[in-house]
N, C-alpha and C positions, 0 to 999 in steps of 0.2 A: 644646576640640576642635570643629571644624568640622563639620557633615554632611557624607557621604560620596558623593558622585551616581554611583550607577549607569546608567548613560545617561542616560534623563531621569528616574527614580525615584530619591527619594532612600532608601538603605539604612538611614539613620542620623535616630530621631526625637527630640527631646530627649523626653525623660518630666516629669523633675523634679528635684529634692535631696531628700538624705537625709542623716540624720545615723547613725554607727555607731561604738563603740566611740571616742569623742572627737573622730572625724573628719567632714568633710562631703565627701559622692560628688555629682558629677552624676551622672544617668542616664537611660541612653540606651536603648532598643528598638532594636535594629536587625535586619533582615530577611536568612536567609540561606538557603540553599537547605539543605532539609529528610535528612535523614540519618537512615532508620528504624534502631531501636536493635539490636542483636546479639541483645537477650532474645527478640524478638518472631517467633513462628513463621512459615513456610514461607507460611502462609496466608493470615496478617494483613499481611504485608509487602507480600501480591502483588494481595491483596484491600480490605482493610479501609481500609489508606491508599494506595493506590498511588494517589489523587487528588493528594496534598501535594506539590506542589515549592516551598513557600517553610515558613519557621516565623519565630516572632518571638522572639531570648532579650534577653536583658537584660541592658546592660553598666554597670556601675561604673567610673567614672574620678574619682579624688583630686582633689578642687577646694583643700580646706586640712585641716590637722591637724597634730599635731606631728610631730616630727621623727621619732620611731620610727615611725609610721604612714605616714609617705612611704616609709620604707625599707622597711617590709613589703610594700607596693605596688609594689616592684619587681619583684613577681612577681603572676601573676594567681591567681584563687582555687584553680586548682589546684596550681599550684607554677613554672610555666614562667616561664618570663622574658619580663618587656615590655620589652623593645630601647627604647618610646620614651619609657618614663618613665625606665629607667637615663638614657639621651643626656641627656634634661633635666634630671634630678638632677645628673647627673655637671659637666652644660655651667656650672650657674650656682648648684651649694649654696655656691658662697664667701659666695653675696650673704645668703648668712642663718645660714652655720654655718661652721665651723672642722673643719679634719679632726681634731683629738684629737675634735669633739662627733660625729664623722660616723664615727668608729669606735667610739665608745661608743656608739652606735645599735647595728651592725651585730653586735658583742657583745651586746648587750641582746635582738638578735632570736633569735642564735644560740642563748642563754638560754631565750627563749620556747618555741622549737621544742621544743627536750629538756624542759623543763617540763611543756610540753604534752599529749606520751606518758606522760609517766613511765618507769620500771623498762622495761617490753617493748619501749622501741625507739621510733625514728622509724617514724613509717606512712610508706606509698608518697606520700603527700600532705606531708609534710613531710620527705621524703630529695630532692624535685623542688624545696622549698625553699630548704632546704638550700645544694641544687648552685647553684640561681640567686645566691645572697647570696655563695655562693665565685665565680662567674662575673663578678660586676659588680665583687669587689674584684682581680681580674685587670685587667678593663677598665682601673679605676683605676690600679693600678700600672703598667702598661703604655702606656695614654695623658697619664698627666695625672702625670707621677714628679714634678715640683718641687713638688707641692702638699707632698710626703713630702719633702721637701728642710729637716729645720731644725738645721744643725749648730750645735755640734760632736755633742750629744748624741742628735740621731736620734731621740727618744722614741715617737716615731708609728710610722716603720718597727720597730724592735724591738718595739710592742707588737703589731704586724702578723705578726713571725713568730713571736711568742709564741700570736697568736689562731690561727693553722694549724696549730700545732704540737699544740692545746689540743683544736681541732673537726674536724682532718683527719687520715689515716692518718701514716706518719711517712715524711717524702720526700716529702712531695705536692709537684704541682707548683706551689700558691701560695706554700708554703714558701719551696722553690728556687728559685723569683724573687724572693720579699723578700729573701732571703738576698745573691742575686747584685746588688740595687739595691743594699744596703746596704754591701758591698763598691764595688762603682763611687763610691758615694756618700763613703766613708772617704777612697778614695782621690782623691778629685776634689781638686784646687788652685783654690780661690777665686779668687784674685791671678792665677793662669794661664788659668785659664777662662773667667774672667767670669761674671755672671750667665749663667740662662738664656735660648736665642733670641737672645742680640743676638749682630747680624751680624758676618762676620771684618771686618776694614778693609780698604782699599783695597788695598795693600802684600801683602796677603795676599790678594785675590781676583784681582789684575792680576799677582804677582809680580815677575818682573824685568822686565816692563816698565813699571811704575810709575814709576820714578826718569826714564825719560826722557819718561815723561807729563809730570811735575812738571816737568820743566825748561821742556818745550815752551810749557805753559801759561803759564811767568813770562816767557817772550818775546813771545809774540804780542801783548801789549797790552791786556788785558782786553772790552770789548766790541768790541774793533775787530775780533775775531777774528769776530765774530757776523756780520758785512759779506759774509764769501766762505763760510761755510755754508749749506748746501741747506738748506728747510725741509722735507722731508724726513728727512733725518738726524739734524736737531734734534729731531723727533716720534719719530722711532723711539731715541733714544739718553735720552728724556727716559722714552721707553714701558717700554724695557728695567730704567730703574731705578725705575721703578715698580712693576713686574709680580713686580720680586725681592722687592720689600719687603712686598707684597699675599699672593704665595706663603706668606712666610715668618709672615704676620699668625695670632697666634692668635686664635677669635674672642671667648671667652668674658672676652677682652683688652676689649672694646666695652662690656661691660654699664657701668653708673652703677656700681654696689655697689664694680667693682674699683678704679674713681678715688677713693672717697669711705673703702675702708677698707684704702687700699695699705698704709698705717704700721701697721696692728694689729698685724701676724706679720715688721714689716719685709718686707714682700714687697717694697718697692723693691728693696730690695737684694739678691735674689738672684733675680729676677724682670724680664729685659728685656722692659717693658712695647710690647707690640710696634704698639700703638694709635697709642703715643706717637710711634716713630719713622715711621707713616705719616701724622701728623698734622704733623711737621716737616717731612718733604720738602716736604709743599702748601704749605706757607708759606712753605719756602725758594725752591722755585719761583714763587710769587707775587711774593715778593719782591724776589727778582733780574730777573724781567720787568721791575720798576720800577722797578730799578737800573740796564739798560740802557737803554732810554728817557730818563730825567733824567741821564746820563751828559753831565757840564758840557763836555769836547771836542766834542760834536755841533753841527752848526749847525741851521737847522729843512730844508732838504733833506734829511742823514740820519736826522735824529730822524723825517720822516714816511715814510722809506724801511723803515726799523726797524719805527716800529707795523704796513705793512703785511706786513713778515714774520712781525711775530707773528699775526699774524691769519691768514696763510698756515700756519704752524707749526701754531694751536688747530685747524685744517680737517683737514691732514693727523692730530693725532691724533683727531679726532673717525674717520678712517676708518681708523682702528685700533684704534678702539676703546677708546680711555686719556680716558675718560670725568676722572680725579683730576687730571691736567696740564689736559685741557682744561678742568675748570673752576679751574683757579688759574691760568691764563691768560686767560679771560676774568675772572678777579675784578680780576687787575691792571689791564686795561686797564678795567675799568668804574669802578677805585679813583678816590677823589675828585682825586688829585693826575695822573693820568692825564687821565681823562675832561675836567678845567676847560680843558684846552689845545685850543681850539675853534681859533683857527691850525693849530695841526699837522692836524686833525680835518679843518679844509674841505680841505685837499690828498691828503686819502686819495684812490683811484679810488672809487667809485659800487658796483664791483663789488666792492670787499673792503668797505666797509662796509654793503655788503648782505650779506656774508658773516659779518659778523662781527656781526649782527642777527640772522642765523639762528641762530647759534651760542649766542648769547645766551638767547634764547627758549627754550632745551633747561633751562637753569636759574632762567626767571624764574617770576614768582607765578603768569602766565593760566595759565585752563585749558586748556588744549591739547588733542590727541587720543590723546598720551600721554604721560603725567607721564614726569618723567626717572628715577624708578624703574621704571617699567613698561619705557620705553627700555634701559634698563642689563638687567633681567631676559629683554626679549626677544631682543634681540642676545646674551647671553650664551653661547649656544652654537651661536649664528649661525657661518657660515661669513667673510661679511664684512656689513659696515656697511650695509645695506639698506634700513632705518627712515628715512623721509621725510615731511613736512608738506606740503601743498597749496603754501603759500606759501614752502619752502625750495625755490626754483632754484638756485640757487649750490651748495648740498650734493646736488644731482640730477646736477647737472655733472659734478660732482667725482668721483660715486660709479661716472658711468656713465663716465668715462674712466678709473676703475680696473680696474673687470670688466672693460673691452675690454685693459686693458692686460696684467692678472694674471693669474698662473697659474688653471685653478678647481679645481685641487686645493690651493693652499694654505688652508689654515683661519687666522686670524688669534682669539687671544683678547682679553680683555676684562677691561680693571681699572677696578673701581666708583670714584666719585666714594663714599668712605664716610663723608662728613657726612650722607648723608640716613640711613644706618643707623643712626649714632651720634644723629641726631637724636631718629628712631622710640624706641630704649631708652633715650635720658633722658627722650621723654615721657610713656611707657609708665612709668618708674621713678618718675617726679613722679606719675602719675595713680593708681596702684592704691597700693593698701596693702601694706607686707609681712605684713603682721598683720587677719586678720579677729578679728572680736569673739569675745574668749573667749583672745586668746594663738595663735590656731590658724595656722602658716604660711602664708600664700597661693601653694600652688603652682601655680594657677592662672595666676597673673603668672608664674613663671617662664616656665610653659607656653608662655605668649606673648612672650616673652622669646627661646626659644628659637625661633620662627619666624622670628623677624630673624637671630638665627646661620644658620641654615639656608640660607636666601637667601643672606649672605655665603660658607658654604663651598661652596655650588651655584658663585657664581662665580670661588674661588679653584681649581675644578679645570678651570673655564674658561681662565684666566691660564694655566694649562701648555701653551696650544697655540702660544704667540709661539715663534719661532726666530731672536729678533734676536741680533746679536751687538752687545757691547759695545766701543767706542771706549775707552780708556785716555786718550786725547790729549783727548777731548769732558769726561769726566766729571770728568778733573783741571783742565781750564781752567772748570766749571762749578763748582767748589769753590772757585775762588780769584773770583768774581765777588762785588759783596758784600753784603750784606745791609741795607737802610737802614733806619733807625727811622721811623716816625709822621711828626715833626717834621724831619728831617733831608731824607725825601720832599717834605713840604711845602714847603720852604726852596728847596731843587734846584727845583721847582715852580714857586716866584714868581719866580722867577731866569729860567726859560722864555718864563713871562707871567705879568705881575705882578698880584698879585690887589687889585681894586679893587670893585665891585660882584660880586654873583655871578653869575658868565657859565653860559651852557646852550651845550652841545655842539653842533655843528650835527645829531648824528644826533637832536635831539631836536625840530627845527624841522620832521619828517617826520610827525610826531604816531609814530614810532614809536620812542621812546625804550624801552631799557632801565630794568624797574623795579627799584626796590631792593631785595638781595637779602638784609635782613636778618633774621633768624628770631626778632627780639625780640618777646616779645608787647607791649609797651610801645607803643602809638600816642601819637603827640603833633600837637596843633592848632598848636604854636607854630612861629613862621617862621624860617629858619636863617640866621644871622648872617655877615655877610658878613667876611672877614679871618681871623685869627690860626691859632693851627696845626692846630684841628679844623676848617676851612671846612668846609661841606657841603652840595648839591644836591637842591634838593627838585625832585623828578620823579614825575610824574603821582599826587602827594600821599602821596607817602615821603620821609622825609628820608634820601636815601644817603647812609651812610658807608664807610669803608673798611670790607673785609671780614673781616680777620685786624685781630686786636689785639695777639698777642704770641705768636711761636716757642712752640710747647709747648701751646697754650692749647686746652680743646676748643671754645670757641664759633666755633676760626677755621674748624672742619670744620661747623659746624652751620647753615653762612648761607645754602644755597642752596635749599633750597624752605621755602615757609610751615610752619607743622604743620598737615599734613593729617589725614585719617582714618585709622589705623591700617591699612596695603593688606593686602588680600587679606581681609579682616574684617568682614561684613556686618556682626557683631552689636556694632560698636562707631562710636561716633564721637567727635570731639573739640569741643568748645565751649569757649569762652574766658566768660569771667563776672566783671562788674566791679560794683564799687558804687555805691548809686546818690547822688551827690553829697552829700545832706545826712548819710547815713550812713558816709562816708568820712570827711567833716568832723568827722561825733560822735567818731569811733575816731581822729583823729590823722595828718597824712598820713606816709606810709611816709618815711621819713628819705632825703633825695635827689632825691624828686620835685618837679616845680616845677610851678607853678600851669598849669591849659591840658592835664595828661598824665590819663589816665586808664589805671588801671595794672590790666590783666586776668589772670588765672591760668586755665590751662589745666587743663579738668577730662577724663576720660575719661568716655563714658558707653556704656554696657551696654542691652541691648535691656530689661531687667527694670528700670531706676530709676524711679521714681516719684516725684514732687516732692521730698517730703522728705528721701527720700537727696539729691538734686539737692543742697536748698537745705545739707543737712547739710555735704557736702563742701567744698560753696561756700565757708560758715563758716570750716569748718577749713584752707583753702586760703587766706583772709585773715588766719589769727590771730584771729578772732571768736571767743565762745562765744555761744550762748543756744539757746534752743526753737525748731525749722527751723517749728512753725506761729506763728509771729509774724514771718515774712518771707515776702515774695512774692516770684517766680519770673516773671519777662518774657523773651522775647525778641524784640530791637530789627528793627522791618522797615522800610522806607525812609518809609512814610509813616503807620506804626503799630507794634503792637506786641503780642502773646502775650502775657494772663497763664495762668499756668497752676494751675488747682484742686490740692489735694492728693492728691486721687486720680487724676488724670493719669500715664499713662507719657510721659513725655518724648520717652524714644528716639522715640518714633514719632506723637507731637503736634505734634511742632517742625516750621518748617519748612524744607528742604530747599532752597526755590527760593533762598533768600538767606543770607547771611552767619549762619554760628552765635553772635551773639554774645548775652550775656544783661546783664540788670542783676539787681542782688539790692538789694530794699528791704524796710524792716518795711512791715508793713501799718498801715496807718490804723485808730485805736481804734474801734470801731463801739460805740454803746450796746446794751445787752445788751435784746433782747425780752423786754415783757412778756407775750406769748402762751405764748411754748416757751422752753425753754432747749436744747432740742435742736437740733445742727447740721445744717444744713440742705447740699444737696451743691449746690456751685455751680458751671453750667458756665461752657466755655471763654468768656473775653472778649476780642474784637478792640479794643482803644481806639484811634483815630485821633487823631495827632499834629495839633494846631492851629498854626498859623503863630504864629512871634515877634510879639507888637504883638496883636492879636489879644482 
């Protein structure tokens, strides 16, 4: 939990940790305006304290513990419900429990309660309980029914309205709703239904005019048709079936946990992963960008009439806000098989490859004056596209001949580019633990887990403001366009211009080349090979490669910003941490690396770490064991370098003006003192880097 700024005073001060009853609380002090008590007389109220307008109480928040202990915490210590610990339980306990373990919790509590009192009854402290434990399994049943989805035999729902039947009057209303899911649910047709969430088909959303979509589409010729459509129409028809599939996105669909434990419950299969189907559009669109482009009937007059449409096309959805086309439209044309055709390239105008420079720089690594999350969050519930760069003329153009042209009563929404989300919760998911020491769940990580859903459902009630209508004729000739592989790109490619040395684009003779937008942490010194079907472009000391690898894939959502700091999170950053050569060599190099690569893991870090958690994680994020004080802790500056003491806090040692990156080595045997055998505390050391030869 974040502090809370009331104006300029913050409400909310950390205190400390504690530990209770097997659990660990943060806790907070926070400030609230003062409230004299109902016991206290006539006199003293009006006398004694009538000074007090603030008081300071003391809040507990669940950092980790086990499973019963998060579920008791659903309520606060009087009985009421905490709205934000249900949300985050509810959004993301797949990632650590099973609903049969997540009803035997809630049973277990139900136990405790009546245990509690004994024989005389629930106190007023535990009938407020109580109500909360029946309120959040309503929540449940009502938001989240396919978790309770496991036929034929149901076992979870039935022991659901066995547990109301058991803790609640007879007829309650938790009852009557298991009863009426489990009903729906008997009756439900697999085969007929489908899984959950996935969308109707086309035939079913277009009805009768579908069949003469589909005819239309097999006449017109495949990209020839792309020649007499508006760039325009192509944004808004590309917008629209975006904004369907964002609406329809669930988010807790995003976390890591659901990709990596879909097969435990068979949840594929009764569960349309709805991640999944917004991660195919991008790629399907990426792809067919590429498709028409190397489309072998083109000669190079319409192939460079083509790239300037699309680059027209990425403009207009940038001012609609479809932040996921525009960027799998710039990833195509930044694609290696795209990009090498420096012919086509010198015949763009001046002004679309300035446009399409601008465009570019929304998802590349500089740091700009706002990141493309910060972009996507502020427009969000903008009215239109207003967000501009110093150096974006072309998109100032653009923007200020729409407001002169548009209504300004229409509101236009906004669909995220969600590889930087999915980015954020795989890296969040690799950095923390699900497990602190002792078995205790980290719901702390969820906690922040959930801040990234939030964000995404913040903008999926954005996406409800579009009022485009859908084309039948656009979206069935955009299904029969086709999809090319890797190799088959490439091939179309050297057929264009044939690959012989490796050529650089003209947009890169500006010195303002497009950097590579991939999210590996992998850096390599080695030079990229000129020919066969991975060619690749090294630009301003990235090796780009294509951006999608394969339909379905998540890394093809995850290429557009570096990993940065976790936004909106002062008390975290992220650092990357490699070994340092001779202890790489000790351990064996990682199977696949080739000589020249230095292969870094991304660590998360906390305001509270101090070296040897540092060097600890580091360890374990290698595959290493040993004792974190027999390694040292650097980090690299351009012409030096940080080591850091054991008793150092990192978070706030390190430095800030340059790159997070570290190395981890053992330390050097030192002969042991014959004076003291006591450690002595050693401070920070700057060591300066001496020239090669030297």
């Amino acid at each position: 939990m974040n502090p809370i700024i009331d104006g300029q005073q913050p409400s909310w001060r950390l205190w400390g940790e504690e530990k209770s009853d097997g659990a660990v609380y943060t806790v907070y002090l926070k400030k609230v305006r003062y409230h004299p008590s109902s016991s206290l007389s006539r006199h003293d109220s009006e006398d004694s304290v009538s000074h007090l307008e603030w008081e300071t109480v003391r809040v507990r928040v669940i950092k980790a513990g086990p499973l019963e202990a998060i579920v008791a915490n659903l309520a606060d210590d009087e009985g009421g419900l905490e709205p934000t610990n249900v949300n985050v339980f509810l959004a993301t306990y797949r990632s650590f429990a099973t609903p049969q373990q997540v009803l035997d919790a809630f049973q277990a509590r139900f136990r405790e309660l009546k245990n509690r009192d004994g024989a005389k009854g629930l106190s007023a402290t535990s009938q407020r309980h109580h109500q909360s434990l029946v309120q959040t399994l309503l929540v449940w049943l009502d938001m989240y029914p396919e978790d309770l989805y496991e036929p034929p035999q149901f076992s979870v729902l039935h022991q659901l309205v066995a547990l109301a039947q058991a803790q609640l009057e007879p007829g309650s209303n938790l009852e009557l709703r298991a009863k009426h899911r489990l009903q729906q649910f008997i009756a439900r047709d697999p085969e007929k239904d489908g899984p959950f969430f996935k969308p109707p088909p086309w035939n079913v959303v277009f009805g009768t005019s579908w069949p003469g979509a589909q005819a239309r589409a097999q006449v017109v010729g495949g990209p020839l048709w792309l020649q007499d459509l508006d760039e325009e129409h192509i944004a808004c028809q590309l917008t629209w079936m975006d904004a369907d599939l964002f609406r329809r996105l669930v988010p807790h669909h995003c976390l890591s946990a659901m990709w990596r434990k879909r097969g435990a419950r068979d949840w594929a299969g009764t569960v349309h992963n709805t991640a999944t189907a917004t991660v195919q559009q991008f790629n399907a669109v990426s792809r067919r960008v590429t498709s028409t482009l190397l489309w072998e009937r083109w000669d190079e007059g319409n192939r460079v009439r083509l790239l300037a449409k699309w680059i027209g096309v990425a403009q207009e959805l940038r001012l609609l806000k479809n932040f996921s086309s525009l960027k799998a439209v710039i990833a195509a044309l930044q694609s290696n098989d795209i990009y090498r055709l420096s012919s086509v390239w010198a015949r763009v105008t001046p002004d679309r490859l300035q446009t399409f420079l601008e465009l570019a720089r929304i998802f590349s690594s500089e740091d700009h004056r706002l990141s493309c999350r910060e972009l996507m969050l502020k427009e969000g519930t903008a009215k239109f596209a207003d967000t501009v760069g110093d150096d974006d003329r072309q998109l100032q153009k653009a923007m200020q001949r729409q407001q002169a042209a548009g209504s300004p009563g229409t509101m236009q929404g906004t669909v995220p580019y969600l590889g930087i989300f999915l980015t954020d919760l795989t890296m969040l998911d690799a950095a923390l633990p699900d497990e602190l020491p002792g078995g205790l769940l980290n719901f702390d990580k969820r906690r922040r887990e959930f801040r990234v859903l939030a964000q995404i459902k913040l903008l999926q009630s954005a996406a409800n403001c579009y009022s485009l209508q859908p084309d039948p004729a656009f979206v069935a000739w955009f299904e029969t366009l086709p999809m090319l592989s890797d190799e088959q790109s490439y091939r179309l490619s050297c057929k264009v211009e044939p690959a012989s040395s490796p050529k650089r684009s003209p947009l890169s003779s500006s010195g303002n080349a497009v950097d590579g937008d991939t999210a590996s942490l992998t850096s390599t010194s080695s030079q990229p090979q000129s020919g066969g079907s991975q060619e690749s472009l090294r630009r301003n000391g990235w090796t780009h490669q294509r951006p999608w690898q394969s339909t379905g894939n998540l890394q093809s959502m995850m290429s557009a910003c570096p990993p940065p700091t976790p936004p909106h999170d002062p008390d975290l950053k992220v650092i990357r941490v490699s070994l340092d050569p001779t202890l790489a060599a000790g351990q064996g190099s990682p199977s696949g690396m080739n000589q020249g690569t230095t292969l870094y893991k991304s660590i998360l870090l906390s305001n509270g770490d101090h070296t040897p958690t540092v060097v600890r994680n580091a360890l374990e994020k290698h595959g290493l064991e040993g004792d974190p004080d027999e390694y040292e802790l650097t980090q690299q500056l351009p012409d030096s370098e940080i080591v850091f003491p054991p008793s150092a806090n990192v978070f706030y040692a390190l430095s800030t003006a340059h790159a997070l990156n570290f190395i981890l080595r053992q330390k050097k045997s030192e002969p042991a003192s014959p004076v003291s055998s006591k450690k002595s505390r050693k401070p920070f050391q700057l060591k300066l880097k001496l020239p090669s030869g030297t």
